[in-house]
C-alpha positions as CSV (number, residue, x, y, z in Angstrom):
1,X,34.4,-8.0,15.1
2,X,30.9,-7.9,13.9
3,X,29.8,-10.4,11.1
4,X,28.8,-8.3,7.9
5,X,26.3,-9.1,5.8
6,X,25.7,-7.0,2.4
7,X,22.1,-7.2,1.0
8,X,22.5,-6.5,-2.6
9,X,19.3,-4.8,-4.8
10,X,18.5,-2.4,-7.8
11,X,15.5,-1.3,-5.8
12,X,14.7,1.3,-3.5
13,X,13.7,0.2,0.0
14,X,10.7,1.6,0.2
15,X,9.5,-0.8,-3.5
16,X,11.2,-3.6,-2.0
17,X,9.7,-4.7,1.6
18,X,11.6,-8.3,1.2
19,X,14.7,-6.0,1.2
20,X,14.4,-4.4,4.3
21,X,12.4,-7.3,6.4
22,X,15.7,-9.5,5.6
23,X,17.6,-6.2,6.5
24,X,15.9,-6.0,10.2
25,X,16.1,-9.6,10.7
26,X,20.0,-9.7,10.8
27,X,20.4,-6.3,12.3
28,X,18.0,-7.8,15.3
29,X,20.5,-11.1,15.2
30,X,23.4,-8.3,15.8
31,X,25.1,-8.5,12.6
32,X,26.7,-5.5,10.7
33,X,23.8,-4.6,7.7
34,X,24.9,-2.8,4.8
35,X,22.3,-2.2,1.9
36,X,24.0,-1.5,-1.3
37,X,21.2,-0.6,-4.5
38,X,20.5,2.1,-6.8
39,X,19.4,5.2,-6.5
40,X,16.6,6.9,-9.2
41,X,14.3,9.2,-7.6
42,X,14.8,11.7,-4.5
43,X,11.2,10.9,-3.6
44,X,12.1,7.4,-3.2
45,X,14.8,8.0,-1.1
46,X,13.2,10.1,1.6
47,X,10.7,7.1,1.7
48,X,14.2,4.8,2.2
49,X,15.1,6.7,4.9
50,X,11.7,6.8,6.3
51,X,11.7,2.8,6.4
52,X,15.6,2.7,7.9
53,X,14.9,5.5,10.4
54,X,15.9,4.3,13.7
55,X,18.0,1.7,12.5
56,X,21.9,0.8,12.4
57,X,21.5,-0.3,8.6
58,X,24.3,1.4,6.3
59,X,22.3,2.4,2.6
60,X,24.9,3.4,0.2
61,X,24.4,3.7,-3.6
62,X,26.4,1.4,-6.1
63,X,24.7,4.0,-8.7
64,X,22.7,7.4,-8.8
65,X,20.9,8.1,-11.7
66,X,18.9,10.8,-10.0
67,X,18.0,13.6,-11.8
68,X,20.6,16.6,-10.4
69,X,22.7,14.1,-8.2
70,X,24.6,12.6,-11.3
71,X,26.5,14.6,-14.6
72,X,24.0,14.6,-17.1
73,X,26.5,13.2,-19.4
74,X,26.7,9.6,-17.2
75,X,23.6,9.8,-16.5
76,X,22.9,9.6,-20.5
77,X,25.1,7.4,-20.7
78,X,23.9,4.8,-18.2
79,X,19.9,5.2,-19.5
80,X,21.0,5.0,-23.4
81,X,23.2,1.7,-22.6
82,X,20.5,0.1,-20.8
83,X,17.9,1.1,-23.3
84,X,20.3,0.0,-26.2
85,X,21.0,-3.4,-24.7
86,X,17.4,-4.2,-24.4
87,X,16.8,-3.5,-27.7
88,X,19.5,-5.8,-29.1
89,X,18.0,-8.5,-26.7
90,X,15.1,-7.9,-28.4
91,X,16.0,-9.0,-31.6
92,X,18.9,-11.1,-31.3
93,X,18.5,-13.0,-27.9
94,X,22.3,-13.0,-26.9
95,X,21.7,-12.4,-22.7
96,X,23.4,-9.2,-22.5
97,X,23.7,-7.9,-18.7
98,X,23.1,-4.4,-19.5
99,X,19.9,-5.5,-20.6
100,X,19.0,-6.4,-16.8
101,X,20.0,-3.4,-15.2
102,X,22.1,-0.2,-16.1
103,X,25.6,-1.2,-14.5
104,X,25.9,-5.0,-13.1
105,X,29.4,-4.1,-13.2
106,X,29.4,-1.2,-11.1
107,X,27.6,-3.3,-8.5
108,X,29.9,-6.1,-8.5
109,X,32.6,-3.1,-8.4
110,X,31.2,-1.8,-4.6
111,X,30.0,-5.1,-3.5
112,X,34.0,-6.6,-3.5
113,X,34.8,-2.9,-1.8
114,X,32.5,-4.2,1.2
115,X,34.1,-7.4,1.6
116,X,31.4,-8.9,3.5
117,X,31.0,-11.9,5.4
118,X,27.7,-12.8,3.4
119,X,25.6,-11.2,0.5
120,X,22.6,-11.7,-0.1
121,X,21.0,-11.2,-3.9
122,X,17.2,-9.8,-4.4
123,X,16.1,-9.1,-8.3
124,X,17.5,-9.8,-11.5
125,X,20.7,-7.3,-11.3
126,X,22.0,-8.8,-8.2
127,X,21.6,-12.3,-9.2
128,X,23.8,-11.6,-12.2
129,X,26.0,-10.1,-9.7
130,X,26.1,-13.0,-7.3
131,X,27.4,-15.4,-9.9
132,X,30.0,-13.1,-10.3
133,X,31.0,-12.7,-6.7
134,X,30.7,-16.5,-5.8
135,X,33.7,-17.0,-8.8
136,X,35.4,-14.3,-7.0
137,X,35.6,-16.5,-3.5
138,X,32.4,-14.7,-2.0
139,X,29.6,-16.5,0.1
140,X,26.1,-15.5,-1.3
141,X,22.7,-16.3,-0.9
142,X,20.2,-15.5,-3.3
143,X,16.1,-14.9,-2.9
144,X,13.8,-15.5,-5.4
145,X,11.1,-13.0,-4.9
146,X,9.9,-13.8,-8.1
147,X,11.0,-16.6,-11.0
148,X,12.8,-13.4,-13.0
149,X,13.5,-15.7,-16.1
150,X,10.3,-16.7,-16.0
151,X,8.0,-13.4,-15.3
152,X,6.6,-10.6,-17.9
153,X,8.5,-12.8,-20.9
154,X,8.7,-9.4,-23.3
155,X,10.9,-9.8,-25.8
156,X,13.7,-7.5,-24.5
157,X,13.8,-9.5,-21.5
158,X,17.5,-11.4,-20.7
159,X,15.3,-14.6,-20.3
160,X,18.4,-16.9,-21.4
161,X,21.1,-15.4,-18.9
162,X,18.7,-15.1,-16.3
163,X,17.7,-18.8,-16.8
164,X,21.8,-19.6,-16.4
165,X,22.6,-17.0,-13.4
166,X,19.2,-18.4,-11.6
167,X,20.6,-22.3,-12.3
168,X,23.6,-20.9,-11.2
169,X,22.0,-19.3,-7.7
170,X,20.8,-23.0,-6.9
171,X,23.4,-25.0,-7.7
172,X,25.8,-23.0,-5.9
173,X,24.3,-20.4,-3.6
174,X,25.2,-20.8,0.5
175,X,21.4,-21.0,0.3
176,X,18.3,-19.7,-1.3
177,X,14.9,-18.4,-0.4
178,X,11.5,-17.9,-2.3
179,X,8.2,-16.8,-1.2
180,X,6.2,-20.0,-1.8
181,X,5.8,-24.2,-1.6
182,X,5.0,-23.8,-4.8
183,X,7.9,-21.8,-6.3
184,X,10.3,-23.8,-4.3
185,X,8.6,-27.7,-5.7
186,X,8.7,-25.9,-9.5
187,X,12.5,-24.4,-9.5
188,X,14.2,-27.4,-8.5
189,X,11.6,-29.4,-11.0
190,X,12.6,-27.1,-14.0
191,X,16.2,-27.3,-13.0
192,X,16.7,-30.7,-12.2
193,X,18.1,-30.2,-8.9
194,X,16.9,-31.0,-5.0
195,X,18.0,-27.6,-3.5
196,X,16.5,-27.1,0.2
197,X,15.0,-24.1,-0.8
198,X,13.5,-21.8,2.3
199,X,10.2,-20.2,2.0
200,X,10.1,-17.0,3.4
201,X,6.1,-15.9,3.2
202,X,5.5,-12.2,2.2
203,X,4.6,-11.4,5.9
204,X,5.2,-8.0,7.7
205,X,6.5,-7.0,10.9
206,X,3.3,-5.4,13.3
207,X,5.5,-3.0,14.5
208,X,5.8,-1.9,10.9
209,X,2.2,-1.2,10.5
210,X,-0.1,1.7,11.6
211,X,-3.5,1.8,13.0
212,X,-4.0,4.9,11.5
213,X,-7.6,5.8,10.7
214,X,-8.3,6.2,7.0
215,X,-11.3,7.6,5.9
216,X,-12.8,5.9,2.8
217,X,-14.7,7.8,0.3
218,X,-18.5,5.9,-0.5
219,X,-21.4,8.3,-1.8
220,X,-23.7,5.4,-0.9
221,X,-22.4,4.6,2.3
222,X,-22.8,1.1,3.6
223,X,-24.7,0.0,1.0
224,X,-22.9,-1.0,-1.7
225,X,-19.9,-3.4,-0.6
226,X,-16.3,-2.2,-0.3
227,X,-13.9,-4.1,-2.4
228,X,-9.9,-3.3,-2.4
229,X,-7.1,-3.7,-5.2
230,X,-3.9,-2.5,-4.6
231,X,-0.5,-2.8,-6.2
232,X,2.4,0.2,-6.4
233,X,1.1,0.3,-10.1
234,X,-2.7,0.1,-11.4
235,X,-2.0,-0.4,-14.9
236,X,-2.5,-3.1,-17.9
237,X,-1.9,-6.7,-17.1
238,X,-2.3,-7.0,-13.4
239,X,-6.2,-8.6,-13.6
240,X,-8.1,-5.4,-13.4
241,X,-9.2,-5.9,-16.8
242,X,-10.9,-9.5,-15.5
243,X,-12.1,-7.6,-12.6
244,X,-14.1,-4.9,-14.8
245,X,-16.0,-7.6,-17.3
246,X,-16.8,-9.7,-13.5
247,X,-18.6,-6.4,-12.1
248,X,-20.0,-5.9,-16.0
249,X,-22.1,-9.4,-15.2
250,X,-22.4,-8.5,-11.7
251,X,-26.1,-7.7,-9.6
252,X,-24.9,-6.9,-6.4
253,X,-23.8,-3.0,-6.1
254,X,-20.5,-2.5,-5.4
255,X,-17.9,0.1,-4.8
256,X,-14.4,-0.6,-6.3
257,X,-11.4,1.1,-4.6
258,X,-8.0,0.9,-6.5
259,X,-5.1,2.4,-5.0
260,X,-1.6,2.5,-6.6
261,X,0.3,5.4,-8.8
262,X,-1.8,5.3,-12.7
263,X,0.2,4.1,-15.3
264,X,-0.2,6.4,-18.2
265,X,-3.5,7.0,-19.9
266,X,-5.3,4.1,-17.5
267,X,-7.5,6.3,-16.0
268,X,-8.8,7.2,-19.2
269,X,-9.1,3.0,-19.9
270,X,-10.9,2.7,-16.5
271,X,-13.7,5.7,-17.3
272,X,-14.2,4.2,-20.7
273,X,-14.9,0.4,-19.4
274,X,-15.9,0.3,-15.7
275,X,-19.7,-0.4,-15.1
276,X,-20.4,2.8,-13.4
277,X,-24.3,2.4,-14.2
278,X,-24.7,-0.3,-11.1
279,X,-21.0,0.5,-9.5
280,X,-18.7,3.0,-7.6
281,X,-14.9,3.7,-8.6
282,X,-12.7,5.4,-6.5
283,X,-8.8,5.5,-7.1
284,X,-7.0,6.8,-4.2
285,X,-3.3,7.3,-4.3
286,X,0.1,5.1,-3.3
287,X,0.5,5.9,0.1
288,X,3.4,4.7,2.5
289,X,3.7,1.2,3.7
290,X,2.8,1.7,7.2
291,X,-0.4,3.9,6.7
292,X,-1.9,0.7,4.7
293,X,-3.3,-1.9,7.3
294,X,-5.5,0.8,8.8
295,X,-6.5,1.6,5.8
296,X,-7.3,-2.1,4.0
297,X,-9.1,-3.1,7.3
298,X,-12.1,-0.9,6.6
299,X,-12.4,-2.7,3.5
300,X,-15.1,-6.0,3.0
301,X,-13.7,-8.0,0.4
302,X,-9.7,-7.4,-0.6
303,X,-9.1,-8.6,-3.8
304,X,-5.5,-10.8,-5.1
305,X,-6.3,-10.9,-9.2
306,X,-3.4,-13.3,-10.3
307,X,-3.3,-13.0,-14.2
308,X,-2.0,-17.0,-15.1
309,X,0.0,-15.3,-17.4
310,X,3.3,-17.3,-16.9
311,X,5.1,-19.3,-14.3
312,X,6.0,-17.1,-11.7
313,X,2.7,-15.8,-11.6
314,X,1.2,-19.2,-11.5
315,X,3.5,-19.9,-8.4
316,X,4.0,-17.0,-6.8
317,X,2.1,-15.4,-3.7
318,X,2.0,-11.7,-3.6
319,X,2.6,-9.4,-0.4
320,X,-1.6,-8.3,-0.7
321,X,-3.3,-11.5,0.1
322,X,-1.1,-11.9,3.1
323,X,-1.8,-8.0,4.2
324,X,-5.5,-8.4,4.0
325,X,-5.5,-11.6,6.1
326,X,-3.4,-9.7,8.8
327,X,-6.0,-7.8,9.1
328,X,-9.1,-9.8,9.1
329,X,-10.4,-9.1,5.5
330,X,-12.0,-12.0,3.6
331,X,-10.3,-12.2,0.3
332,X,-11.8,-12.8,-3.5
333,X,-9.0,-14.2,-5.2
334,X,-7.8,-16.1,-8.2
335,X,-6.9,-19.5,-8.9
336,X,-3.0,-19.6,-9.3
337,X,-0.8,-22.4,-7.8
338,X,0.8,-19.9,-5.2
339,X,-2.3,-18.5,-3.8
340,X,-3.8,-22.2,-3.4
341,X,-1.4,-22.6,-1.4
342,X,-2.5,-19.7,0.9
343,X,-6.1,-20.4,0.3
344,X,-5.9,-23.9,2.0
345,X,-5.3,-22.4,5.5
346,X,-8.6,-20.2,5.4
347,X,-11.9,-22.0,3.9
348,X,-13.7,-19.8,5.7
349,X,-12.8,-16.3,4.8
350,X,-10.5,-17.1,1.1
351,X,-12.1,-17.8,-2.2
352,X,-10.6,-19.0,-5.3
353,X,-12.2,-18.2,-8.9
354,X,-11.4,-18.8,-12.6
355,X,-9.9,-15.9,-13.5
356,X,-11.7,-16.7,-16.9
357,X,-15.0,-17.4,-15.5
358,X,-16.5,-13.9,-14.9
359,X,-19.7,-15.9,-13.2
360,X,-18.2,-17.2,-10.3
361,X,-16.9,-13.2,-9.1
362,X,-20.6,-12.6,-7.3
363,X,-20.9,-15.7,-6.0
364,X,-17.8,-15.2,-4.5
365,X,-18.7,-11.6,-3.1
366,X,-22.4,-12.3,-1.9
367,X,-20.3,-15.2,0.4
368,X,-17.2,-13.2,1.1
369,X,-20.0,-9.7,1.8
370,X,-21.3,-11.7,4.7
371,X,-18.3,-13.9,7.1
372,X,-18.9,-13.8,10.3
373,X,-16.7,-11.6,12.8
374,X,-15.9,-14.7,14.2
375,X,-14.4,-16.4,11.1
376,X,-12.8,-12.9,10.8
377,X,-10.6,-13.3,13.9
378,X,-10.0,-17.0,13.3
379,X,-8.3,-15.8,10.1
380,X,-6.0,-13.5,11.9
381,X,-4.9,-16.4,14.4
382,X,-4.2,-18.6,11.5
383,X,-1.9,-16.1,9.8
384,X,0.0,-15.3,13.1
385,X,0.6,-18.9,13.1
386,X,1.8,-19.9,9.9
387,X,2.1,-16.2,7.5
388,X,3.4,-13.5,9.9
389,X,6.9,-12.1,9.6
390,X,7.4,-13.7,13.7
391,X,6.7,-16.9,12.1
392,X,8.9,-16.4,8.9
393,X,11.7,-15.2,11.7
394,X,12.0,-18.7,12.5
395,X,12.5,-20.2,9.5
396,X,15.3,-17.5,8.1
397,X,18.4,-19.2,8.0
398,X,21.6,-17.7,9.7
């Protein structure tokens, strides 16, 4: 009888690629894979299935709050609790679970109903869970994709209980993962503890990739040099804002490609501040996973703008400074703990600025504009070697 391991998430595949990489690994290893998250958006899902296609992976829904699929009534229900909660956590500060997610308990509910060998917690709604399911007799692991108690602090963030469930995950998980050195060296520091913590880097399968030829839109052709931000989101607080005041100061013409889904009334920001006297801006739209290494490798400089803007930003590394090394870009990008880390392996092809110093962006572009093809393919060796998902492979624990 098959070992069955239940990977537990609020997400949709397709928004959460450390989901469905762990997903692959154990379905490769010959293990039973069930995905258990919720549901939100019927666009979302055919992406899901896009990423599963092919694959003996069970997806089932702990919770469907898409529009049509649910009784309107729940569905009311499930938004207004979850909206209430994190306005009481707001003000008062009391660590209320529905203030993570819209039913921790209906997830804890289906998870038992699996009665898997292993689960495996990714985000804030599962972690909650996985304290819950360990005091219930249940092996888990737990990743920490990001430092949730410590990332976007708003005030109507659970910061308390996630701080407990998180002390929790490393104290008593089977094991735990986390995407850097970094983030690993400053958990157990805050915490007090010596867990062995695994780093799983943000890499991605090749297979999962396309070569596909993208054509990129440049009214001045060669001359002005291609730079690349990309994120699901382009939106407030995510660096652009840094960006635009660096090309304000900056001589060398440029053409600026953002591509992500526009949080509301951003465009209208990005007409009313970017330098279009002496730059280009082109926004292209989110496009599927493995359409975007043929489309970032056409790019000269790919940009990984870090705001320093709490501790999991400071010590994370995020999935788009390992994709533009997989394929040979040279990256601009800023000075946070986590992407140090990366940075050391590449001197030739990765520079670090002050996200503060708006000065040191052209420098860093006039040298970045003008790596040799050779330092190029040195680049993509170094990531095989220590960054790709093969190499990650061999450090995922069983």
């Amino acid at each position: 009888m098959a070992i069955k391991i239940c990977l537990l998430s609020d997400h949709h595949v397709c928004i959460n690629p450390r989901l469905w990489k762990e997903a692959f690994y154990y379905e490769k290893k010959g293990y039973e894979v069930v995905i258990l998250s919720m549901r939100q958006s019927k666009q979302l899902l055919e992406k899901d299935f896009e990423i599963l296609k092919g694959h003996r992976i069970s997806y089932k829904a702990y919770l469907n709050l898409t529009a049509g699929e649910i009784q309107g009534i729940k569905r009311f229900f499930y938004r207004l609790r979850n909206r209430l909660a994190a306005e009481m956590q707001r003000f008062l500060k009391i660590g209320i679970k529905w203030a993570i997610s819209a039913a921790p308990e209906l997830m804890l509910k289906k998870a038992i109903e699996e009665n898997a060998n292993l689960y495996v917690a990714h985000l804030e709604c599962a972690f909650y869970v996985g304290r819950d399911l360990i005091k219930a007799g249940k092996k888990v692991a737990f990743d920490f994709e990001d430092w949730y108690s410590h990332d976007y602090l708003v005030p109507q963030r659970a910061v308390s209980l996630l701080n407990k469930v998180e002390r929790y995950a490393l104290m008593h998980g089977l094991f735990c993962t986390t995407t850097s050195q970094s983030m690993a060296a400053a958990l157990n520091e805050y915490h007090h503890i010596d867990k062995n913590i695994t780093v799983i880097y943000n890499g991605f399968p090749e297979d999962a990739l396309s070569e596909k030829e993208e054509p990129i839109e440049s009214s001045n052709g060669d001359k002005r040099i291609k730079l690349l931000w990309f994120s699901r989101n382009i939106g407030p607080d995510r660096g652009i804002e840094y960006l635009l005041k660096a090309l304000e100061n900056c001589t060398v013409p440029v053409a600026l490609h953002l591509l992500g889904m526009l949080d509301v009334g951003y465009k209208e920001f990005l007409n009313k501040n970017f330098p279009f006297q002496q730059h280009q801006l082109i926004l292209h739209s989110f496009m599927p996973h493995h359409l975007l290494a043929g489309f970032i490798s056409k790019f000269d400089i790919g940009l990984a703008i870090e705001e320093n803007i709490n501790e999991n930003k400071s010590h994370t590394i995020s999935n788009k400074i390992l994709q533009y090394l997989q394929v040979g870009v040279p990256v601009l990008a800023t000075n946070t703990k986590g992407q140090k880390e990366v940075a050391d392996y590449f001197p030739a092809t990765v520079c670090l600025v002050d996200i503060e110093d708006v000065h040191q962006w052209e420098d860093a572009i006039q040298f970045l504009s003008n790596i040799a093809e050779a330092e190029k393919q040195n680049q993509k060796k170094i990531y095989q070697q220590i960054f790709s998902w093969q190499a990650q492979e061999k450090n995922w624990m069983d």
